[in-house]
TORLUM-758656 format. One record per residue: residue in three letters; chain; x, z, y of N, C-alpha, C in turn. Coordinates in steps of 0.02 Angstrom, whole numbers. Each point is the difference from the previous one (the first is absolute). Layout:
// residues N
+--------+--------+--------+--------+--------+--------+--------+--------+--------+--------+--------+
: residu : chaine :     nu :     nw :     nv :    cau :    caw :    cav :     cu :     cw :     cv :
+--------+--------+--------+--------+--------+--------+--------+--------+--------+--------+--------+
:    Ala :      A :      X :      Z :      Y :      X :      Z :      Y :      X :      Z :      Y :
...
+--------+--------+--------+--------+--------+--------+--------+--------+--------+--------+--------+
END
This chain:
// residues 180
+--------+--------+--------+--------+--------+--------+--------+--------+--------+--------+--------+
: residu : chaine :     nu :     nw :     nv :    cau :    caw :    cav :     cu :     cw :     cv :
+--------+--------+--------+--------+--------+--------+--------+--------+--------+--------+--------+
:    Unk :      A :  -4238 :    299 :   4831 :     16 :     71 :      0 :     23 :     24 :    -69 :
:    Unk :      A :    -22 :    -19 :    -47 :     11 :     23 :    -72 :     66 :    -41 :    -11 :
:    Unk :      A :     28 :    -14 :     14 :     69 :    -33 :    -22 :     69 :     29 :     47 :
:    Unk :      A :    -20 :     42 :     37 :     37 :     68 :     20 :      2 :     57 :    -14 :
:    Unk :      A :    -77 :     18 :    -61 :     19 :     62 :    -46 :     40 :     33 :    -61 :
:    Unk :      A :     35 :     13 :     17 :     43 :     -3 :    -71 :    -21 :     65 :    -37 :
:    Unk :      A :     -8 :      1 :    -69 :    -33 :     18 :    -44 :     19 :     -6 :    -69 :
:    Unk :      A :     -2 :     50 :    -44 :      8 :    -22 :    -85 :    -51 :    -25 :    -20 :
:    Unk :      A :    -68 :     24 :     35 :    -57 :    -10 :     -3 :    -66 :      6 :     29 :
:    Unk :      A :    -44 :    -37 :    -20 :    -54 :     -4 :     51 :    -79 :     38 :    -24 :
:    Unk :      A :    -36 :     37 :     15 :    -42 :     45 :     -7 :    -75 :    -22 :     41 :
:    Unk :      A :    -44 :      0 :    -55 :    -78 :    -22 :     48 :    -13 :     53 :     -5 :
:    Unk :      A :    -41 :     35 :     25 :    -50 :     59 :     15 :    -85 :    -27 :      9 :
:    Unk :      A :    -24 :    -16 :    -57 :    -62 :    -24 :     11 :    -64 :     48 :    -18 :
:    Unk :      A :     20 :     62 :      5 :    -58 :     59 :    -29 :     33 :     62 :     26 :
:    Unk :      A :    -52 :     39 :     35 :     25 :     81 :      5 :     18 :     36 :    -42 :
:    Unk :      A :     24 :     -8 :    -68 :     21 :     28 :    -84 :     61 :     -2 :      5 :
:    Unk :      A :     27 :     72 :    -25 :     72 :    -18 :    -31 :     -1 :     31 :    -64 :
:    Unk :      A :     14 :    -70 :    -25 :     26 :      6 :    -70 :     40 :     -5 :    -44 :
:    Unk :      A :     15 :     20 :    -28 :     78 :    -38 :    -75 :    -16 :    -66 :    -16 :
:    Unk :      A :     45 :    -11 :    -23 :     14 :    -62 :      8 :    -41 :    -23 :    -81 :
:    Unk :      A :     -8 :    -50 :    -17 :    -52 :    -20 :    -71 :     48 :     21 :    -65 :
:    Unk :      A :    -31 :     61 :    -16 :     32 :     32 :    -66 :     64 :     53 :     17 :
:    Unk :      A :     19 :      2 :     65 :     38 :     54 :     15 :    -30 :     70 :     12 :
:    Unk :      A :     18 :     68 :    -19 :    -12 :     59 :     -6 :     58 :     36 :     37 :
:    Unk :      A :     65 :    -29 :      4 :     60 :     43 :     39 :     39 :     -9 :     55 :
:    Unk :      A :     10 :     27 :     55 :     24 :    -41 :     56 :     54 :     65 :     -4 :
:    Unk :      A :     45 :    -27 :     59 :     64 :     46 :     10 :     -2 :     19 :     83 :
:    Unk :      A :      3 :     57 :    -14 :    -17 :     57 :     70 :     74 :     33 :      7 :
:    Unk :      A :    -32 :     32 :     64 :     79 :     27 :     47 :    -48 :     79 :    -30 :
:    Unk :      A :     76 :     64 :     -5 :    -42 :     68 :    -46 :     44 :     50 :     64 :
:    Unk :      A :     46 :    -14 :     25 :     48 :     44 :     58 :     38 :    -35 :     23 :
:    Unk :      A :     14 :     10 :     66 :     68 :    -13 :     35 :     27 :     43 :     28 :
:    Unk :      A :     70 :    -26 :      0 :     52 :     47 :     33 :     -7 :     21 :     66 :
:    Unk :      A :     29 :     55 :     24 :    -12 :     24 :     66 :      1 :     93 :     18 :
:    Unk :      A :     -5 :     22 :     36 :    -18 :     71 :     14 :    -48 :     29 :     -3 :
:    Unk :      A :    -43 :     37 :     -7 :    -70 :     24 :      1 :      5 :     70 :     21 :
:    Unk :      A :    -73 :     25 :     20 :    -28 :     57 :      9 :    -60 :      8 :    -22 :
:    Unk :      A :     13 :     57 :    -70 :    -99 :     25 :    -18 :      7 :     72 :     27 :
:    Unk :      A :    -55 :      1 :     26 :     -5 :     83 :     -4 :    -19 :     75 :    -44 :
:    Unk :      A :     -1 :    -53 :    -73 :      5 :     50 :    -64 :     59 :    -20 :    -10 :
:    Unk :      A :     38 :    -24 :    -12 :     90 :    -25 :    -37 :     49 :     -7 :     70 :
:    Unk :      A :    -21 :     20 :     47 :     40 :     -9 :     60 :     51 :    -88 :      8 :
:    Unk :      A :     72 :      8 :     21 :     13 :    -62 :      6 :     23 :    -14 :    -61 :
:    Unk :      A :     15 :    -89 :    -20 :     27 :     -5 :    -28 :     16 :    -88 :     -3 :
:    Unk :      A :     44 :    -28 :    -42 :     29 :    -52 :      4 :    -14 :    -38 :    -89 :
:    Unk :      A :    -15 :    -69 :     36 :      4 :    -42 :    -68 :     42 :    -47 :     23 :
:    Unk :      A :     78 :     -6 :    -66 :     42 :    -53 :     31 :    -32 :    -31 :    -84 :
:    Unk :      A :     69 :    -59 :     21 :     17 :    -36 :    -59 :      0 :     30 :    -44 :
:    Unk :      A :     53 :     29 :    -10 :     25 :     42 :    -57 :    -71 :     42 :    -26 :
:    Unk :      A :    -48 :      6 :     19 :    -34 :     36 :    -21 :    -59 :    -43 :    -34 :
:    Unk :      A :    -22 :    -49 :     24 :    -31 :    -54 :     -8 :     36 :    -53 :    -54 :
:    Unk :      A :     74 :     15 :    -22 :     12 :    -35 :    -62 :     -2 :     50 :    -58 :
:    Unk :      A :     17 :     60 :     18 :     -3 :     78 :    -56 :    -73 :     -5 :    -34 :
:    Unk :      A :    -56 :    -35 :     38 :    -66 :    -13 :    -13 :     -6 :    -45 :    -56 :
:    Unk :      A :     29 :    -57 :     42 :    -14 :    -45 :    -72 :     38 :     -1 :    -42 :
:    Unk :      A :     73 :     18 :     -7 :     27 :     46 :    -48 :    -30 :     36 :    -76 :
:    Unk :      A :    -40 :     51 :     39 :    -32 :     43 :    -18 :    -78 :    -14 :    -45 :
:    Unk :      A :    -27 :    -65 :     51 :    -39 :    -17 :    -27 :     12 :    -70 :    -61 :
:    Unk :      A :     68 :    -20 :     11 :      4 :    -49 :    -73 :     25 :     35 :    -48 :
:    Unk :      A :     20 :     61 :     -1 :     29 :     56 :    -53 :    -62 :     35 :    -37 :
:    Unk :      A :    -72 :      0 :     33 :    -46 :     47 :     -4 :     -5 :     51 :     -8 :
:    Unk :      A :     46 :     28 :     46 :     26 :     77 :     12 :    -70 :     43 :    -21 :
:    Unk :      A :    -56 :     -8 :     43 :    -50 :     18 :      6 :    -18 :     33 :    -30 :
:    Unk :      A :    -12 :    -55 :    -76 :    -32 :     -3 :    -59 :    -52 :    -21 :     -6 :
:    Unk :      A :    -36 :    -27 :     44 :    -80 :    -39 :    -11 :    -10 :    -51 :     57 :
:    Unk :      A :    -37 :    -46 :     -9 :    -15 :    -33 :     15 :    -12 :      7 :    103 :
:    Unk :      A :     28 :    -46 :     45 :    -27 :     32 :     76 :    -44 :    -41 :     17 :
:    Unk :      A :    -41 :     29 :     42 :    -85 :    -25 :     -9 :    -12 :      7 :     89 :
:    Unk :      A :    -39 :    -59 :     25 :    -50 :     20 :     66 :    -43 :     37 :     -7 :
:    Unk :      A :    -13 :     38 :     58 :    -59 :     13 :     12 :    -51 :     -3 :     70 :
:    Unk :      A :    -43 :     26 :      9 :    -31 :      1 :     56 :      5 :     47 :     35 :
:    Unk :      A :     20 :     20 :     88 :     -2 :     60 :      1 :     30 :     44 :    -20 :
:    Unk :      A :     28 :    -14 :    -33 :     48 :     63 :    -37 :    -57 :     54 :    -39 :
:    Unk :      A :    -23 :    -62 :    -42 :    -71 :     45 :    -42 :     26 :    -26 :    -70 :
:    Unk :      A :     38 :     17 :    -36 :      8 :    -34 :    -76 :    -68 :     17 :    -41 :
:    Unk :      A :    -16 :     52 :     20 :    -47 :     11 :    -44 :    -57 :    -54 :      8 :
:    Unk :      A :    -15 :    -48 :     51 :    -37 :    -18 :      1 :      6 :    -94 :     -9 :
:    Unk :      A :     77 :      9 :    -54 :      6 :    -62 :    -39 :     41 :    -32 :     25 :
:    Unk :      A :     22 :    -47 :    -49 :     47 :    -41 :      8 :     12 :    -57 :     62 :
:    Unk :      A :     36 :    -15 :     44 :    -54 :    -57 :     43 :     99 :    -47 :    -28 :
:    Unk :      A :     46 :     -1 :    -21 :     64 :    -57 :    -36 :     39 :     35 :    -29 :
:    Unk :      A :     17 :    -44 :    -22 :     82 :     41 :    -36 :     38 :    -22 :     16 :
:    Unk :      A :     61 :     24 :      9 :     64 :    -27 :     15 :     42 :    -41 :    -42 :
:    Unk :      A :     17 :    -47 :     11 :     22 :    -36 :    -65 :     75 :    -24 :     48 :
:    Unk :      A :     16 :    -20 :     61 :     65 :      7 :    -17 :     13 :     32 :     77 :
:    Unk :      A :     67 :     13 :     -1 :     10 :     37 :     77 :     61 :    -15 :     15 :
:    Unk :      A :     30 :     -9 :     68 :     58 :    -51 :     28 :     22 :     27 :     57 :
:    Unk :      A :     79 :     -2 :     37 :     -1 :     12 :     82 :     -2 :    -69 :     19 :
:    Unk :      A :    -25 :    -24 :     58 :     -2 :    -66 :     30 :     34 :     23 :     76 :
:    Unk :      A :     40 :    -17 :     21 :     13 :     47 :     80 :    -12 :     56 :     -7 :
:    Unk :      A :    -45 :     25 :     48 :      2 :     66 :     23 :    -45 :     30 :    -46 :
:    Unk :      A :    -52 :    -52 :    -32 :    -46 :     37 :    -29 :     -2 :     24 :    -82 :
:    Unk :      A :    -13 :     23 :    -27 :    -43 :      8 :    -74 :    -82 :    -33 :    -32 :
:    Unk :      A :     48 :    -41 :    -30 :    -74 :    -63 :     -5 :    -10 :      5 :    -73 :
:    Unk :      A :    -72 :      4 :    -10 :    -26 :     -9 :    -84 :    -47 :    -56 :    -25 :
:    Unk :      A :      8 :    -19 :    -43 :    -55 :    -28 :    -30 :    -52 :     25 :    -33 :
:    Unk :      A :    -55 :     -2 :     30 :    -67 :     44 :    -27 :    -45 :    -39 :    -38 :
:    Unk :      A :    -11 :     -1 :    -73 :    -53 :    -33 :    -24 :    -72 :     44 :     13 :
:    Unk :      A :    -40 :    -35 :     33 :    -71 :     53 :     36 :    -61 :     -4 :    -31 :
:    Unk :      A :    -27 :     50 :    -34 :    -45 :     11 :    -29 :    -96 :    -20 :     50 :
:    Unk :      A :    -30 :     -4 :    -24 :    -67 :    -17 :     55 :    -23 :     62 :     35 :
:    Unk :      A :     23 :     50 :    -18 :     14 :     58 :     66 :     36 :    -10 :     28 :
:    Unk :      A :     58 :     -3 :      8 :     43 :    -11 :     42 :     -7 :    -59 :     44 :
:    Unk :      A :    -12 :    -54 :    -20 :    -30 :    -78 :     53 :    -68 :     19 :     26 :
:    Unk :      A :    -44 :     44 :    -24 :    -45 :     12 :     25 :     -1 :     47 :     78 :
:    Unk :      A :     49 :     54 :      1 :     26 :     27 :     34 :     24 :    -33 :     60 :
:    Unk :      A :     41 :    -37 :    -20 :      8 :    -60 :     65 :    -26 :    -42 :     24 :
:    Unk :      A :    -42 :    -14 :    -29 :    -44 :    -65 :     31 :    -39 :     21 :     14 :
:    Unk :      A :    -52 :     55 :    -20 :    -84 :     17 :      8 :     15 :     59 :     48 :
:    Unk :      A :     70 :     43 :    -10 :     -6 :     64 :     21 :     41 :      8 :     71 :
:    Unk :      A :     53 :    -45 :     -2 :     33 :     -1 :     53 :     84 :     47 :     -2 :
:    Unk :      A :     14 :     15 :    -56 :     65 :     50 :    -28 :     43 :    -87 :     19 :
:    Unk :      A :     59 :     12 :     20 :     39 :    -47 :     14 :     63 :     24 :     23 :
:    Unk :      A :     17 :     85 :     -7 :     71 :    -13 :    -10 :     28 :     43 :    -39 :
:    Unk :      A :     59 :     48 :    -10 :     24 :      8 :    -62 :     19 :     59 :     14 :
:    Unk :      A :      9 :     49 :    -38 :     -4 :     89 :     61 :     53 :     32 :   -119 :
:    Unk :      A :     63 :    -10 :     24 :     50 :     13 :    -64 :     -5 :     80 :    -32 :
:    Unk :      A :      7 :     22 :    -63 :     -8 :     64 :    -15 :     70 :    -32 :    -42 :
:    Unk :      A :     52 :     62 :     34 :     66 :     -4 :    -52 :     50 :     77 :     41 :
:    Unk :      A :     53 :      1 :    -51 :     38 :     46 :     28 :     64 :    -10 :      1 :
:    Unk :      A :     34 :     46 :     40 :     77 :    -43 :     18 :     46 :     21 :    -55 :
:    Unk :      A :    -31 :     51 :    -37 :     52 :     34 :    -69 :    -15 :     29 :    -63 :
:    Unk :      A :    -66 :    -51 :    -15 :    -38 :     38 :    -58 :     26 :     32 :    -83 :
:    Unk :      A :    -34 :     70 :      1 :     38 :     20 :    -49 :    -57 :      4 :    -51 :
:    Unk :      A :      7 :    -26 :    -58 :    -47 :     -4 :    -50 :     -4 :     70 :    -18 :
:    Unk :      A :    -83 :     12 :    -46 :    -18 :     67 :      7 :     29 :      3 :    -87 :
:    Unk :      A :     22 :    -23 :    -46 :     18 :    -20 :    -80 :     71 :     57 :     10 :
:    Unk :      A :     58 :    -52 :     24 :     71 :     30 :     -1 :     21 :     28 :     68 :
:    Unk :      A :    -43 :      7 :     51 :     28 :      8 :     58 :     69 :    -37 :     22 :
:    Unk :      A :     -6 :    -49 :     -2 :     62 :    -70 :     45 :    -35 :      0 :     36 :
:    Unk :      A :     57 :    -33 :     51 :     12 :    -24 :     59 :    -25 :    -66 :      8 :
:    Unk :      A :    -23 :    -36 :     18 :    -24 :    -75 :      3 :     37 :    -52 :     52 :
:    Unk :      A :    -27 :     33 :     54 :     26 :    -17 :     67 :    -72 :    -46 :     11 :
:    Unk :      A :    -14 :    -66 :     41 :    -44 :    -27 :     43 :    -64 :    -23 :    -71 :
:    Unk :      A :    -69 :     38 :     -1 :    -42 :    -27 :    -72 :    -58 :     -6 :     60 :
:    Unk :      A :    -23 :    -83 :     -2 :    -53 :    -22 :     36 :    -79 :     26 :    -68 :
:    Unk :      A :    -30 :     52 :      3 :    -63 :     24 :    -19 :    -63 :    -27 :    -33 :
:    Unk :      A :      1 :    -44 :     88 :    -62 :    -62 :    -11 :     -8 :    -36 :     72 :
:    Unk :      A :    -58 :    -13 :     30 :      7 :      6 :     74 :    -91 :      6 :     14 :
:    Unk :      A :    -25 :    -31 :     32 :    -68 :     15 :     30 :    -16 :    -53 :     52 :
:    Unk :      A :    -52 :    -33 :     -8 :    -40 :    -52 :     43 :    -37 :     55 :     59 :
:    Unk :      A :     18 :    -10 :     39 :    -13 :     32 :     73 :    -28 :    -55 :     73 :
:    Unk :      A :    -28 :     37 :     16 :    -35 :    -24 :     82 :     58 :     12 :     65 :
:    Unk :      A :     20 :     78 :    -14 :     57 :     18 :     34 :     59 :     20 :    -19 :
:    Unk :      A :     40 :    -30 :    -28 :     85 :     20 :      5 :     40 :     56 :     16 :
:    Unk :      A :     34 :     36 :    -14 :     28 :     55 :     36 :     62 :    -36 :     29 :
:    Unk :      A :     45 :    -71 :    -29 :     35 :    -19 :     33 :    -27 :    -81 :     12 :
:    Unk :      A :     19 :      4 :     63 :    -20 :    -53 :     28 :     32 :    -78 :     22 :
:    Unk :      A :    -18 :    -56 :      8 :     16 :    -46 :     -6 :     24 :    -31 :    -57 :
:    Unk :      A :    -42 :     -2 :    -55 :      0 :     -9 :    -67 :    -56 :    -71 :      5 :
:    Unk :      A :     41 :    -42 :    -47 :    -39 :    -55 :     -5 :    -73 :      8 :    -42 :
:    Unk :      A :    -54 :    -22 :     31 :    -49 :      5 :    -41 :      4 :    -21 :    -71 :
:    Unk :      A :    -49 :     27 :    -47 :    -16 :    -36 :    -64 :    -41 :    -72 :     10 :
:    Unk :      A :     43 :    -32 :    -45 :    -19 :    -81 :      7 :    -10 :     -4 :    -99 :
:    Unk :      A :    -52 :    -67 :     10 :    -31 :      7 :    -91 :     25 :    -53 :    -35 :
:    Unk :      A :     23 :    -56 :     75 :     47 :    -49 :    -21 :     67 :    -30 :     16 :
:    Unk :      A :     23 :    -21 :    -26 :     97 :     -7 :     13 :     18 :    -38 :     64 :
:    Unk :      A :     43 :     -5 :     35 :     26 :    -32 :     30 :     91 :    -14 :    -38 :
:    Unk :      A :     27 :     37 :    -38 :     47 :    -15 :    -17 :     67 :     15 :     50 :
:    Unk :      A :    -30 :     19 :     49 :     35 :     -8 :     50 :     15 :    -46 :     53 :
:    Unk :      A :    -28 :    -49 :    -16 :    -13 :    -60 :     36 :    -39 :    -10 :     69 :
:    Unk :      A :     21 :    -27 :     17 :    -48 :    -32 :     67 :    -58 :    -28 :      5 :
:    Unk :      A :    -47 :     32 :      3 :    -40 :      1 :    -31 :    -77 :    -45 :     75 :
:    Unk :      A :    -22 :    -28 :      8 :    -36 :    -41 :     76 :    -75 :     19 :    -27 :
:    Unk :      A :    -40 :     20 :     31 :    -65 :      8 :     -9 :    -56 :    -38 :     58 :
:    Unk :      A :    -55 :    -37 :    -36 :    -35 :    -53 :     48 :    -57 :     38 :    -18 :
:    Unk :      A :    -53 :     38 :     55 :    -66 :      8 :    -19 :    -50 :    -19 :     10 :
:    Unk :      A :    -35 :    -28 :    -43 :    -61 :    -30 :      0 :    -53 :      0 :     55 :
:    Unk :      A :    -25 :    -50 :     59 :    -46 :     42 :     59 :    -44 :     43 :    -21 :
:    Unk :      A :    -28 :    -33 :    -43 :    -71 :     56 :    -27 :     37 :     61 :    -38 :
:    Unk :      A :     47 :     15 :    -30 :     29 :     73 :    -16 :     30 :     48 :     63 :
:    Unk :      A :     30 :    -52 :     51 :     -8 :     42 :     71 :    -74 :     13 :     21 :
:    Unk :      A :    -47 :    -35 :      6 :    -41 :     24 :     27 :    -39 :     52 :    -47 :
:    Unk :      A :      2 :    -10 :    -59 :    -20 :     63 :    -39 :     22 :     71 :     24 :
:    Unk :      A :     77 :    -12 :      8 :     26 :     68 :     23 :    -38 :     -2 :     72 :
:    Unk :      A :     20 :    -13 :     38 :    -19 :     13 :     86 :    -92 :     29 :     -1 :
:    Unk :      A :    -34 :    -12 :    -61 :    -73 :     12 :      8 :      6 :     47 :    -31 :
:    Unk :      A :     46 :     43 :    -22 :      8 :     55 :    -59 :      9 :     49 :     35 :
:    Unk :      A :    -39 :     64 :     19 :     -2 :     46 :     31 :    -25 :     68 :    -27 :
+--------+--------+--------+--------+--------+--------+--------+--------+--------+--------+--------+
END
């Protein structure tokens, strides 16, 4: 059977833990995708491409001016949980690299935050000279619930994109199945 899986690579699962990988702190996450939406404070609205490259644009220029930071919840005040260190379009989406502080991995693993809920605007005008900006990604927020949906979860380690085969351990299945 294993010589009909094709794969970049092969994955044990021998513990209910997810963790980084030995000495890694940063994985690369999906932050928006393109598509139509409806909130019912901002009514409709649309994230294309074009708006999603004005981002990282914006964010390798450091329009901003400081540093863009995770958080929890959409609670800054209540600390740092990564920083953004680089930001990309991949397809449809807006993908970053987050180096993650032990709030922030703590959040996901102990707390259950696993997906990514974006704070940005489609035309930000700095409060200094009053310009025009156009697309300035803020920060974003480790969330339970999403306002847009079908967003890939936060993952702590890479796949690269790759094909990635996962084998789990009996006794880590049966750990889960007794986990209630």
């Amino acid at each position: 059977q294993l010589k009909e899986i094709k794969a970049d690579a092969v994955r044990f699962l021998v513990g209910p833990y997810v963790r980084l990988g030995e000495g890694q702190t940063s994985s690369t996450i999906t932050i928006l995708r393109t598509g139509r939406f409806y909130h019912r404070d901002y009514g409709e609205f649309e994230i294309t491409r074009e708006l999603l490259e004005g981002m990282v644009r914006n964010f390798n220029e450091r329009t901003y001016g400081q540093d863009i930071q995770m958080d929890v919840a959409h609670k800054p005040e209540d600390g740092n949980a990564g920083d953004f260190k680089m930001l990309f379009v991949e397809g449809n989406r807006l993908r970053a690299v987050i180096e993650w502080t032990p709030y922030g991995t703590d959040a996901i693993k102990e707390r259950g935050f696993k997906y990514i809920s974006a704070d940005f605007h489609e035309n930000w005008i700095d409060n200094e000279f009053r310009k025009e900006h156009g697309p300035v990604l803020f920060g974003a927020a480790l969330v339970t619930r999403p306002h847009i949906k079908n967003m890939d979860p936060v993952q702590l380690s890479e796949s690269d994109g790759k094909t990635i085969v996962t084998f789990i351990h009996p006794n880590t299945i049966d750990h889960f199945k007794n986990e209630e």
